[in-house]
PDB file of N, CA, C and O in Angstrom:
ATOM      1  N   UNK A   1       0.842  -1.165   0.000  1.00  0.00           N
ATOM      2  CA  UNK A   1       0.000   0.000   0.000  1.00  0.00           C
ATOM      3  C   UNK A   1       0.892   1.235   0.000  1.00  0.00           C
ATOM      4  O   UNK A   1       2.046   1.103   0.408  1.00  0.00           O
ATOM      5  N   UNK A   2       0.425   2.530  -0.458  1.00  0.00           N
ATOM      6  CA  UNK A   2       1.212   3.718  -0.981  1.00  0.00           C
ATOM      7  C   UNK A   2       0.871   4.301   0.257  1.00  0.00           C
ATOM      8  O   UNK A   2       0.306   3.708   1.177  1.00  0.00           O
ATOM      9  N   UNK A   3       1.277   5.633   0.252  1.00  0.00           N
ATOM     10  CA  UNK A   3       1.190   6.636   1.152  1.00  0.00           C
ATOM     11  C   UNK A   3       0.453   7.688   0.683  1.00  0.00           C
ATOM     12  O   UNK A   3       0.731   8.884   0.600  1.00  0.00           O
ATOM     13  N   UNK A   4      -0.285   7.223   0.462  1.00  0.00           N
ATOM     14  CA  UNK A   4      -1.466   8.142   0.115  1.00  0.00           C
ATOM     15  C   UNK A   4      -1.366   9.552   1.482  1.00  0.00           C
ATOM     16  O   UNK A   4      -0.565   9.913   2.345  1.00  0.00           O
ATOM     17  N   UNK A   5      -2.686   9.952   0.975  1.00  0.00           N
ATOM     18  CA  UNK A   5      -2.871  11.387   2.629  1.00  0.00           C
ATOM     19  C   UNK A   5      -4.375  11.823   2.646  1.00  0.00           C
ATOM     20  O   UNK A   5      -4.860  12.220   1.587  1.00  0.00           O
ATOM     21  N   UNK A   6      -4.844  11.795   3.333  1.00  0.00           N
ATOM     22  CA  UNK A   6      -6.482  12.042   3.659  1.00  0.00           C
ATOM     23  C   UNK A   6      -6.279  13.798   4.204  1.00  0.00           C
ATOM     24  O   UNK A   6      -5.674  14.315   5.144  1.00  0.00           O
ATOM     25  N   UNK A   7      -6.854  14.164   3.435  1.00  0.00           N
ATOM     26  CA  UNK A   7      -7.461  15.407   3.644  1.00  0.00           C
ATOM     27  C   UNK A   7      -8.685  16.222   4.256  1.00  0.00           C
ATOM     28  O   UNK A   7      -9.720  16.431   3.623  1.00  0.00           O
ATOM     29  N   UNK A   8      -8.467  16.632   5.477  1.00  0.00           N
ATOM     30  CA  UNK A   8     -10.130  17.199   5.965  1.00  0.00           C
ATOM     31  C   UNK A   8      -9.926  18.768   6.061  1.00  0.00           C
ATOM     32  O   UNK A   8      -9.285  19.340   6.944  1.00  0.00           O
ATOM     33  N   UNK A   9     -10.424  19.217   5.256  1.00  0.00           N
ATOM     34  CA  UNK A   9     -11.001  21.132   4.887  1.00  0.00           C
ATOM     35  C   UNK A   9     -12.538  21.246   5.652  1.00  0.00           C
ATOM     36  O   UNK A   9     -13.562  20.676   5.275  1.00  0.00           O
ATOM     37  N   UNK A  10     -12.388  22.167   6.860  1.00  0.00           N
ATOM     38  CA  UNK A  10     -13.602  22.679   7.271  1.00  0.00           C
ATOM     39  C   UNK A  10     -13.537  24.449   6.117  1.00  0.00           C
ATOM     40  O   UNK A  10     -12.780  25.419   6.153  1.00  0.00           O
ATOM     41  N   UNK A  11     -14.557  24.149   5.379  1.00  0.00           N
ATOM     42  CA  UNK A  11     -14.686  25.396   4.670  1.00  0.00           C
ATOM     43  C   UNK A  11     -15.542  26.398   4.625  1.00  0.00           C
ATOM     44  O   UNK A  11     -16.704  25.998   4.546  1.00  0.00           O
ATOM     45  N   UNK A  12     -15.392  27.824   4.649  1.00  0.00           N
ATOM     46  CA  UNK A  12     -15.990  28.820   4.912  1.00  0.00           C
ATOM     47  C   UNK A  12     -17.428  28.805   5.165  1.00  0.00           C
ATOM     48  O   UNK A  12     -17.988  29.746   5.728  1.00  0.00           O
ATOM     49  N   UNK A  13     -18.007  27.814   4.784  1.00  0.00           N
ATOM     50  CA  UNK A  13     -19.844  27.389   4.921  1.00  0.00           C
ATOM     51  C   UNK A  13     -20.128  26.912   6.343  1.00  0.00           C
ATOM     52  O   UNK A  13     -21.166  26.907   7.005  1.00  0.00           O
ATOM     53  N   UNK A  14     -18.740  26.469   6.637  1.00  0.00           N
ATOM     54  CA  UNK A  14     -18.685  24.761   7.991  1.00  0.00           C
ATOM     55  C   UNK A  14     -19.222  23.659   7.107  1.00  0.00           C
ATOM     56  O   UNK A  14     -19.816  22.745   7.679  1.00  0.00           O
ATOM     57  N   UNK A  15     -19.117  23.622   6.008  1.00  0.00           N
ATOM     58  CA  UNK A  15     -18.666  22.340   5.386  1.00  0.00           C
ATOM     59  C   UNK A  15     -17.635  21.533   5.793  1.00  0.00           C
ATOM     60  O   UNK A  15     -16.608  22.146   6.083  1.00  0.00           O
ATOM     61  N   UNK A  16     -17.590  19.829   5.947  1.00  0.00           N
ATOM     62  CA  UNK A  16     -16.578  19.318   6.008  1.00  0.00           C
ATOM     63  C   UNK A  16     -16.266  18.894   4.652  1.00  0.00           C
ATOM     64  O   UNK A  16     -17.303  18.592   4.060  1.00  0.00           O
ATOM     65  N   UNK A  17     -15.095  18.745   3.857  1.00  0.00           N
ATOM     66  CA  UNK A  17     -14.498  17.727   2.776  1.00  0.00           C
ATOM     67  C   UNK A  17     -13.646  17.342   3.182  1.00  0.00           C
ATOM     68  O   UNK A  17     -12.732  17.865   3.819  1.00  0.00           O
ATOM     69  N   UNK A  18     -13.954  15.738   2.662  1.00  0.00           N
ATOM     70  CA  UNK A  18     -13.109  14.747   3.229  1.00  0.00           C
ATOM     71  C   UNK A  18     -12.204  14.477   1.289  1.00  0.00           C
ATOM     72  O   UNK A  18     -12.778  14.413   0.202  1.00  0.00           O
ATOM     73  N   UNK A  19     -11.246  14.419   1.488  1.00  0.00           N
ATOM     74  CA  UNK A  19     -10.140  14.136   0.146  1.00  0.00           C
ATOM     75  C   UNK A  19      -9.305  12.824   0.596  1.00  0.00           C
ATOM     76  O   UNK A  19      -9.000  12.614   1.769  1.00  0.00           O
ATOM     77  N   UNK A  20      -8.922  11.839  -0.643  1.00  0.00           N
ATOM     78  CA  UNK A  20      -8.064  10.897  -0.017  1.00  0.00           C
ATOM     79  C   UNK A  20      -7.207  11.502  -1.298  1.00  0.00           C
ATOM     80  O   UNK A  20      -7.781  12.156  -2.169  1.00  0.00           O
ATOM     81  N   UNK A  21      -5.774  11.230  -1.343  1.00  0.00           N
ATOM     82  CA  UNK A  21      -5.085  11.889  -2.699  1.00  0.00           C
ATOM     83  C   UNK A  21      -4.362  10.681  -2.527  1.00  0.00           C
ATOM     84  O   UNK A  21      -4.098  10.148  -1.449  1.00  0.00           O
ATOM     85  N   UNK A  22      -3.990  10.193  -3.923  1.00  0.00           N
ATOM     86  CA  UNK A  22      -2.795   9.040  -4.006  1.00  0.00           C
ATOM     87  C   UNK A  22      -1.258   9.405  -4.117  1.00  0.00           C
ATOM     88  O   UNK A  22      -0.771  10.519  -4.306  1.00  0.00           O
ATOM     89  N   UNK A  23      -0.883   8.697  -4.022  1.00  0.00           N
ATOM     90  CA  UNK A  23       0.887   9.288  -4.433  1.00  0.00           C
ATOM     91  C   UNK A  23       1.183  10.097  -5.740  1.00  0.00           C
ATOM     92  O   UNK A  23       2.088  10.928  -5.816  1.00  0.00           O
ATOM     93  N   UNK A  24       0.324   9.770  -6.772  1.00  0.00           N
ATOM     94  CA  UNK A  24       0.208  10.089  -7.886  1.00  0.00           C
ATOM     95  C   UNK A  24      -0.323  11.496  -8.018  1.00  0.00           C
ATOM     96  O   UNK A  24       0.013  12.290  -8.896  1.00  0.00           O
ATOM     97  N   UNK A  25      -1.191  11.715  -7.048  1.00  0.00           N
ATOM     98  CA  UNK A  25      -1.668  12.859  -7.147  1.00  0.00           C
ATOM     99  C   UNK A  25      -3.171  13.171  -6.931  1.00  0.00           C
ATOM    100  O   UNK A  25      -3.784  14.133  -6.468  1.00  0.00           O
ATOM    101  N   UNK A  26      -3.601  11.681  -7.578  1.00  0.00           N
ATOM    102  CA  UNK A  26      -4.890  11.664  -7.823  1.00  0.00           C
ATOM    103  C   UNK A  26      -5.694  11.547  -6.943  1.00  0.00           C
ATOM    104  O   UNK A  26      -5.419  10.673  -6.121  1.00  0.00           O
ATOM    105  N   UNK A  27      -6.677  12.143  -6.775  1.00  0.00           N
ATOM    106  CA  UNK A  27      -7.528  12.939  -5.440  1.00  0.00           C
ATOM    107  C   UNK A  27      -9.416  12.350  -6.021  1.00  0.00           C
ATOM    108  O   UNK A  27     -10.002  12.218  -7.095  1.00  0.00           O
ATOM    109  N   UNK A  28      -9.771  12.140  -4.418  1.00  0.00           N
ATOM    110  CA  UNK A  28     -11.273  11.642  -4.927  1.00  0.00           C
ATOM    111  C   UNK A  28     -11.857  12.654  -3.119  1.00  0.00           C
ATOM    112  O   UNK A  28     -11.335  12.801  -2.014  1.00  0.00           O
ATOM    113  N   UNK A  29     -12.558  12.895  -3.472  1.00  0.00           N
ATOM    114  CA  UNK A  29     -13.809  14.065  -2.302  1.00  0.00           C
ATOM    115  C   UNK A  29     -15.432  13.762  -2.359  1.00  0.00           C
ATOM    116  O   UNK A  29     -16.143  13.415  -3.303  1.00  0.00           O
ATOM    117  N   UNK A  30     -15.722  14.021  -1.024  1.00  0.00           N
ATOM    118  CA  UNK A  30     -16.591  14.324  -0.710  1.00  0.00           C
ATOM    119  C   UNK A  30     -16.613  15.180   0.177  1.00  0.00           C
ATOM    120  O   UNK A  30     -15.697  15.497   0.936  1.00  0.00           O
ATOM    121  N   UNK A  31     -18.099  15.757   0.088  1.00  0.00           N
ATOM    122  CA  UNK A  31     -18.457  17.115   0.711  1.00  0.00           C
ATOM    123  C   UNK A  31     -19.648  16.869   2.017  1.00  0.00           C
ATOM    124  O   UNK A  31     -20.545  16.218   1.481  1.00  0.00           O
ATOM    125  N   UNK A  32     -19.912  17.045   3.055  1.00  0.00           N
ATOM    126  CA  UNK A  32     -20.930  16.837   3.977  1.00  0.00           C
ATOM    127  C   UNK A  32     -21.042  18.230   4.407  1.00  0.00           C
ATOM    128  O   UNK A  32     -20.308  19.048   4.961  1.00  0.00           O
ATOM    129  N   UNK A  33     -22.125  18.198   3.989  1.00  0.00           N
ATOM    130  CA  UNK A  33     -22.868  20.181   4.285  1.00  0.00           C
ATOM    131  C   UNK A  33     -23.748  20.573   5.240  1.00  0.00           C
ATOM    132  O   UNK A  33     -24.779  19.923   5.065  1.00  0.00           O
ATOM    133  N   UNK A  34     -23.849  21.251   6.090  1.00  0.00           N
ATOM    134  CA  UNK A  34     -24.531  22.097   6.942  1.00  0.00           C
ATOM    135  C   UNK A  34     -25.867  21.697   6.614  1.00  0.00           C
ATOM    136  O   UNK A  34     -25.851  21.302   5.448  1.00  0.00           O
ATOM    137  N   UNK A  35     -27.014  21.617   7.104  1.00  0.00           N
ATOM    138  CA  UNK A  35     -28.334  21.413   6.879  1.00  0.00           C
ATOM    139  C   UNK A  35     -29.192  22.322   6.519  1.00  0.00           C
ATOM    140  O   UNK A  35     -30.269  22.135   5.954  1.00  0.00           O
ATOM    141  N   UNK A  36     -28.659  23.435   6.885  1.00  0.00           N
ATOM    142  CA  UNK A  36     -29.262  24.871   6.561  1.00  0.00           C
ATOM    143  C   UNK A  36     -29.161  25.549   5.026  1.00  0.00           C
ATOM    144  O   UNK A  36     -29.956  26.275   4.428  1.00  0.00           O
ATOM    145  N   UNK A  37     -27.938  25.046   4.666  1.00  0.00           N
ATOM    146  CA  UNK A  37     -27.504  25.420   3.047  1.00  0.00           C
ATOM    147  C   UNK A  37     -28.071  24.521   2.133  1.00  0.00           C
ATOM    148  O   UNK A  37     -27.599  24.654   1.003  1.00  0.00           O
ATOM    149  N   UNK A  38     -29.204  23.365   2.280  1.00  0.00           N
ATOM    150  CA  UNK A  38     -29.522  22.766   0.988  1.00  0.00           C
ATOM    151  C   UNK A  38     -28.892  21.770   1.400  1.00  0.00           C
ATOM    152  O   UNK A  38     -29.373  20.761   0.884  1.00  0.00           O
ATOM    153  N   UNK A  39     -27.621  21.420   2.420  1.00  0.00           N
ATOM    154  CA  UNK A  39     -27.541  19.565   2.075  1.00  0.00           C
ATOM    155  C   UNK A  39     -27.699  19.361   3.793  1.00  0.00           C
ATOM    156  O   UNK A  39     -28.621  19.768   4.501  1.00  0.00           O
ATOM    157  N   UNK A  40     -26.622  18.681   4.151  1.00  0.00           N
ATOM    158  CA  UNK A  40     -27.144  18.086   5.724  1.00  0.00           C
ATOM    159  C   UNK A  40     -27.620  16.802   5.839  1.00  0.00           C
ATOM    160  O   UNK A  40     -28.039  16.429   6.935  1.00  0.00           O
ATOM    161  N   UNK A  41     -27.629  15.710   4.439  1.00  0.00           N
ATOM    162  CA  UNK A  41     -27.935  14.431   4.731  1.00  0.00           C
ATOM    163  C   UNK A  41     -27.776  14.122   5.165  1.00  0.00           C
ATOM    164  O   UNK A  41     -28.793  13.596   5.616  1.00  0.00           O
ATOM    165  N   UNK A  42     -26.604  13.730   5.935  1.00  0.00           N
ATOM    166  CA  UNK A  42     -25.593  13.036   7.088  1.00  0.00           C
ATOM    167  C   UNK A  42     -24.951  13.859   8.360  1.00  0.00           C
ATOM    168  O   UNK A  42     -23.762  14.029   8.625  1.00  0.00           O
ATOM    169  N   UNK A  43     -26.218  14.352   9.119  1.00  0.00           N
ATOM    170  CA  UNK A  43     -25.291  14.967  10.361  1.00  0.00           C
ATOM    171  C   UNK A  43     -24.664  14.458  11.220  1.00  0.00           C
ATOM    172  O   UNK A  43     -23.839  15.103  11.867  1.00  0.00           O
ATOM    173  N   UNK A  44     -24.939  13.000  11.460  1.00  0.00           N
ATOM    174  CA  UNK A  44     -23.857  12.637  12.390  1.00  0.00           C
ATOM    175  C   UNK A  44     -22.694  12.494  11.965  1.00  0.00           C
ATOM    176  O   UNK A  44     -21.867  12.899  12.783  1.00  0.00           O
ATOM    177  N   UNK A  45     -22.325  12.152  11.173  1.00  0.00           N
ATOM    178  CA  UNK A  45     -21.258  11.819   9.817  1.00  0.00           C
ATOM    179  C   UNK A  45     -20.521  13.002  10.083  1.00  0.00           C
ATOM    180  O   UNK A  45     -19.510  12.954  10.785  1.00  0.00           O
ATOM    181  N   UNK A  46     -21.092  14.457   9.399  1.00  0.00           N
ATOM    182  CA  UNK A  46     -20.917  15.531   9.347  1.00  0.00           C
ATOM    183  C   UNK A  46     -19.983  16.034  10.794  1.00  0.00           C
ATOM    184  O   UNK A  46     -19.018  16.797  10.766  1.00  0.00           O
ATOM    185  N   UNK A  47     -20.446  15.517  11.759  1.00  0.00           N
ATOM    186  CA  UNK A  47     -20.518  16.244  13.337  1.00  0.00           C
ATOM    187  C   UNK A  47     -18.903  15.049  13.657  1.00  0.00           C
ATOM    188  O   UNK A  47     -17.950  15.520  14.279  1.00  0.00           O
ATOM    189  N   UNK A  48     -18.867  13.734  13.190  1.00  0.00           N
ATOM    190  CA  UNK A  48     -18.023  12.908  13.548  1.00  0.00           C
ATOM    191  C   UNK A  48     -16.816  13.340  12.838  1.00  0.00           C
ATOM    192  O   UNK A  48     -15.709  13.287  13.373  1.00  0.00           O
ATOM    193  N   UNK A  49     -17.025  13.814  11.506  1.00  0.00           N
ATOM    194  CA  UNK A  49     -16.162  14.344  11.096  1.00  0.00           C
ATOM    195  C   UNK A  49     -15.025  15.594  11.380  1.00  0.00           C
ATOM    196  O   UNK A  49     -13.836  15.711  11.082  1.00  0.00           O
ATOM    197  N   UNK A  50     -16.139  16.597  12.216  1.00  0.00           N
ATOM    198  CA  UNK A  50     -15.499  17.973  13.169  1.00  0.00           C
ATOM    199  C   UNK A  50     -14.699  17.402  14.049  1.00  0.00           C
ATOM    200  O   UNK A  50     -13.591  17.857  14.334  1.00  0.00           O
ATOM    201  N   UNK A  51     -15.292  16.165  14.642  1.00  0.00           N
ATOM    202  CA  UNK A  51     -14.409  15.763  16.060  1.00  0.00           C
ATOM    203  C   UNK A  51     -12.864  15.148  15.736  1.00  0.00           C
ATOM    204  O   UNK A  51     -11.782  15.179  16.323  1.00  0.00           O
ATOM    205  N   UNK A  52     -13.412  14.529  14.374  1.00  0.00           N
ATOM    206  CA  UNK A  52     -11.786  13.931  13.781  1.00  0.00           C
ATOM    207  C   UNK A  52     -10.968  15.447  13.538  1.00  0.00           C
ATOM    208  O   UNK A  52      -9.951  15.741  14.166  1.00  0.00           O
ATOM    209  N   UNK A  53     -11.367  16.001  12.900  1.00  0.00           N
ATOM    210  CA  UNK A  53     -10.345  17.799  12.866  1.00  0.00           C
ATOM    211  C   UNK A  53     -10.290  18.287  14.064  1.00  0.00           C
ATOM    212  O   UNK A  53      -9.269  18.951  14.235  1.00  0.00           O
ATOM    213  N   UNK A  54     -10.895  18.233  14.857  1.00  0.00           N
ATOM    214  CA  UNK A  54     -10.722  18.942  16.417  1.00  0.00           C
ATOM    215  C   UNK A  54      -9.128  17.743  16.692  1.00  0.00           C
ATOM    216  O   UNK A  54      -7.994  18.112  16.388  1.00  0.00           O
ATOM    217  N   UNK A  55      -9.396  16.536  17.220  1.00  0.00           N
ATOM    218  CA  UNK A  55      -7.980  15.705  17.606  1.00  0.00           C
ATOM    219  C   UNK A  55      -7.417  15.439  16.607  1.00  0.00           C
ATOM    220  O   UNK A  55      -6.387  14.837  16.909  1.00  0.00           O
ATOM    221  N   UNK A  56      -7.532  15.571  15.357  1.00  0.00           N
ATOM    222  CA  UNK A  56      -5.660  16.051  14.172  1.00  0.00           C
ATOM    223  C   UNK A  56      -5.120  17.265  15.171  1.00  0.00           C
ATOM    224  O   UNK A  56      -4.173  17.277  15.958  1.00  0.00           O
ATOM    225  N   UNK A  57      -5.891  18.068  14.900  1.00  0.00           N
ATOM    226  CA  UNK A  57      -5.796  19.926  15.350  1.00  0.00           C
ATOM    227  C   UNK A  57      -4.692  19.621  16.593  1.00  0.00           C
ATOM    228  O   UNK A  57      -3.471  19.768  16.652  1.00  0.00           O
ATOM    229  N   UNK A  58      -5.689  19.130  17.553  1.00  0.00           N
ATOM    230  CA  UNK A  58      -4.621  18.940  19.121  1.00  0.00           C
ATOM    231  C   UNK A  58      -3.379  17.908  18.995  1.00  0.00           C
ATOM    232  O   UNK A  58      -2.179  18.153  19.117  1.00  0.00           O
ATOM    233  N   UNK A  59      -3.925  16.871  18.758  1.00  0.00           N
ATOM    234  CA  UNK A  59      -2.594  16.010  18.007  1.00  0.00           C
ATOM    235  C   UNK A  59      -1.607  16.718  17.928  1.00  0.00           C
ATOM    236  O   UNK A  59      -0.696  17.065  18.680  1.00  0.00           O
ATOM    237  N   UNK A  60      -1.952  16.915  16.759  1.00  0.00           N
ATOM    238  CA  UNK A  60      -0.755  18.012  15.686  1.00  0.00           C
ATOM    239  C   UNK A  60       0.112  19.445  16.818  1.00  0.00           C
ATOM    240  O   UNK A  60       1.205  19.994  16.680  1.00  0.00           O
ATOM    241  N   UNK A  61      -0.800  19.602  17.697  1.00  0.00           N
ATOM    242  CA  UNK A  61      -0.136  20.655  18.628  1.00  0.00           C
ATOM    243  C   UNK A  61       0.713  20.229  20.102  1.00  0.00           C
ATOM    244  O   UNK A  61       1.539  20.822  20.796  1.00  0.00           O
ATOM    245  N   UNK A  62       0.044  18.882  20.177  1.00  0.00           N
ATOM    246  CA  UNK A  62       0.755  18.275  21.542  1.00  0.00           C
ATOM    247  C   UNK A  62       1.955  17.402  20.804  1.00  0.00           C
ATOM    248  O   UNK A  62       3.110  17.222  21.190  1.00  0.00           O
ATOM    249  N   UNK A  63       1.481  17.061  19.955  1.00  0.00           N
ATOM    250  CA  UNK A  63       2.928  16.290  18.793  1.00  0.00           C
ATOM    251  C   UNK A  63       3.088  15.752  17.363  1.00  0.00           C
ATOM    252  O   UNK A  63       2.833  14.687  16.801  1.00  0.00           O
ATOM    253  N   UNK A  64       3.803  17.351  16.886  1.00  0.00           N
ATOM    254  CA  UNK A  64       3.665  17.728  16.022  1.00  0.00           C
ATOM    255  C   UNK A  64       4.803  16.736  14.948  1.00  0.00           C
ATOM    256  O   UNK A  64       5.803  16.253  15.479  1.00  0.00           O
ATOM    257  N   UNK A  65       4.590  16.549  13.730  1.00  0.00           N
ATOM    258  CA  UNK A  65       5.427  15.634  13.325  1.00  0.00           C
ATOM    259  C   UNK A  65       6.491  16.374  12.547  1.00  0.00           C
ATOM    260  O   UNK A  65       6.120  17.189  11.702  1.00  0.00           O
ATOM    261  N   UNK A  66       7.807  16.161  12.759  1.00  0.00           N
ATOM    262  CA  UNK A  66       9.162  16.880  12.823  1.00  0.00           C
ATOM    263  C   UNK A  66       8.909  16.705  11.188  1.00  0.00           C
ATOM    264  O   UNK A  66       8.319  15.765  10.655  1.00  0.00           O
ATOM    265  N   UNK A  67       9.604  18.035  10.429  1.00  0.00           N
ATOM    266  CA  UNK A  67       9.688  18.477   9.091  1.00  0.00           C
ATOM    267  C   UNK A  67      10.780  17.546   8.486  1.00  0.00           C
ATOM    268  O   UNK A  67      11.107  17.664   7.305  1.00  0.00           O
TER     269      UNK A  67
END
């Protein structure tokens, strides 16, 4: 298996997108949207997803991975 990299963008809406990108480059997304803007199918999804960016976020600040 490659080393791919998963991508999570909370974006200006509070949209989450979730991205997986391959080594290659090549990138596949989805979007889970606010309920208020027209989507919101999946709020728990949506809400599980914030909590995964909240502990990267702290992770990343209690131990951060050397450059």
């Amino acid at each position: 298996m490659g080393k791919g990299r998963l991508r999570l963008i909370l974006d200006g809406d509070s949209d989450v997108c979730v991205a997986v990108i391959s080594d290659e480059g090549e990138m596949a997304d989805v979007e889970f949207c606010v309920p208020f803007s027209g989507g919101g199918r999946s709020p728990k999804v949506r809400e599980a997803l914030l909590n995964l960016c909240r502990a990267i976020r702290e992770e990343n600040e209690t131990n951060p991975i050397p450059d």
